[in-house]
N, C-alpha and C positions, 0 to 999 in steps of 0.2 A: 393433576395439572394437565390441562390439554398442550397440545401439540405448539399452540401458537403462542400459548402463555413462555413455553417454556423457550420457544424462539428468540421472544420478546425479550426475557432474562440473559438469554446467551448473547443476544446482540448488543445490549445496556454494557455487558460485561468489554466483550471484544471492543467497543467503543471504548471504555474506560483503557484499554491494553493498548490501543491504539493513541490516545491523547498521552502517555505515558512515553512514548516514543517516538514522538514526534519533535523535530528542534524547538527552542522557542524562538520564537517572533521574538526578533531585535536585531539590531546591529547593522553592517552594511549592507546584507540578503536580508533586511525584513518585508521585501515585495515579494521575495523568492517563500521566504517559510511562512507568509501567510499565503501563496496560493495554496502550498499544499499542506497549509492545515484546511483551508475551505474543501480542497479536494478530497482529502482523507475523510474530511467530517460530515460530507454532505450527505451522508446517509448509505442507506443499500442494507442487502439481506444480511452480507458478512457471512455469506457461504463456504467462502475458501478456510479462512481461518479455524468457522465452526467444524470444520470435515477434519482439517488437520487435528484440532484439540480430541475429537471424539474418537481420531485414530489413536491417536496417542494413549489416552484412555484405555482403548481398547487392547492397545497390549502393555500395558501395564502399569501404563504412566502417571501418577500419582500430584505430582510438584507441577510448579510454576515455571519448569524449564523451560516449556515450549513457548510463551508467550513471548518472548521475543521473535520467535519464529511466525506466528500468529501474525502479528505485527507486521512483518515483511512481507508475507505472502499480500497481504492485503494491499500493503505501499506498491507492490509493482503491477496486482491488478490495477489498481488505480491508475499506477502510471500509463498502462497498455490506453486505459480509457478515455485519460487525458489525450494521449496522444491522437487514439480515435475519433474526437470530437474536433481536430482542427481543421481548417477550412480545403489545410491541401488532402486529409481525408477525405471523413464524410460529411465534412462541415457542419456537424448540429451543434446550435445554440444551447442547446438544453440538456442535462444530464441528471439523472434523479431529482425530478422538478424543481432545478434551482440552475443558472445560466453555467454555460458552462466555461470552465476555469479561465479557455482564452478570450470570453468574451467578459469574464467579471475581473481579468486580469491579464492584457492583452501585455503584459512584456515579463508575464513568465512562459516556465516553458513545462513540458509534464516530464522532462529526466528527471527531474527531483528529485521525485518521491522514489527512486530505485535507492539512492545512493545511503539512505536511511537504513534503508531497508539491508543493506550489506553492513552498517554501524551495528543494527541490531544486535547481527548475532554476535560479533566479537567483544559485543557486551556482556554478553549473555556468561555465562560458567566456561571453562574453555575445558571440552572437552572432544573427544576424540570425533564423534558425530557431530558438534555445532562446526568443528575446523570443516569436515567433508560436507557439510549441508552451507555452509558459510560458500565453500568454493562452488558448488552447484550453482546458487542463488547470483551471487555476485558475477557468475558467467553466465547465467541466464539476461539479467538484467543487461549485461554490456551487450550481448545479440541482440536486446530490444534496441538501446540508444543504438546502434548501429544499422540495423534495418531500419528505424524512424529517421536517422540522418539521410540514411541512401534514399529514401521516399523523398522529404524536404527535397534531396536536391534535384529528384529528376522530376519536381511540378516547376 
């Protein structure tokens, strides 16, 4: 298998890992969980994820544990992206050539997709590393919604 065949496969996969843990569409937030399923799904290499699974692999890791984590790392690049694209940033319309989230969904917002991404892991098997990678992640994410607030408010 070449290089790109086997990208192709790993990114099909991480897509499937991804749709897998994402909320579903319905109920009072169905504006909110269909942006960030369009966000989540609208493509991209799935680099982050792919590096974490192959690390994992790498030392020793055999199972599905990681896929939750997989999962998050991706929901909060997305989020960073989301956030990147809004007009008080750098204002682009366009994101993985499809519009981008606030213009195909102009009353959501890109924290979303963190807060998932913090569900993940305490879904996940509970153990000693998902509790310390859970609290890593879920205080990463708050530093983002909190530098993207402080941004909002001083445009």
């Amino acid at each position: 298998m070449s290089f790109k065949e086997i990208q192709k496969e790993k990114t099909a996969q991480i897509e499937r890992i991804l749709k897998a843990y994402l909320p579903r569409v319905q109920g009072y937030q169905e504006v909110i969980m269909d942006a960030m399923s369009y966000s989540m799904l609208a493509g991209g290499k799935r680099l982050r994820p792919m590096l974490m699974q192959e690390t994992y692999r790498m030392f020793g890791g055999a199972d599905r544990v990681i896929e939750p984590f997989m999962a998050a790392i991706e929901m909060i690049h997305t989020s960073s992206l989301v956030h990147d694209d809004l007009p008080c940033m750098d204002d682009d319309m366009i994101r993985r050539g499809k519009a981008s989230t606030w213009v195909w969904q102009p009353f959501s917002s890109g924290r979303y997709p963190a807060m998932p991404a913090f569900i993940s892991f305490t879904l996940s098997s509970s153990s000693f590393l998902n509790a310390v990678l859970s609290i890593i992640i879920f205080t990463l994410a708050q530093y983002l919604n909190l530098f993207f607030y402080f941004i909002n408010l001083s445009v």
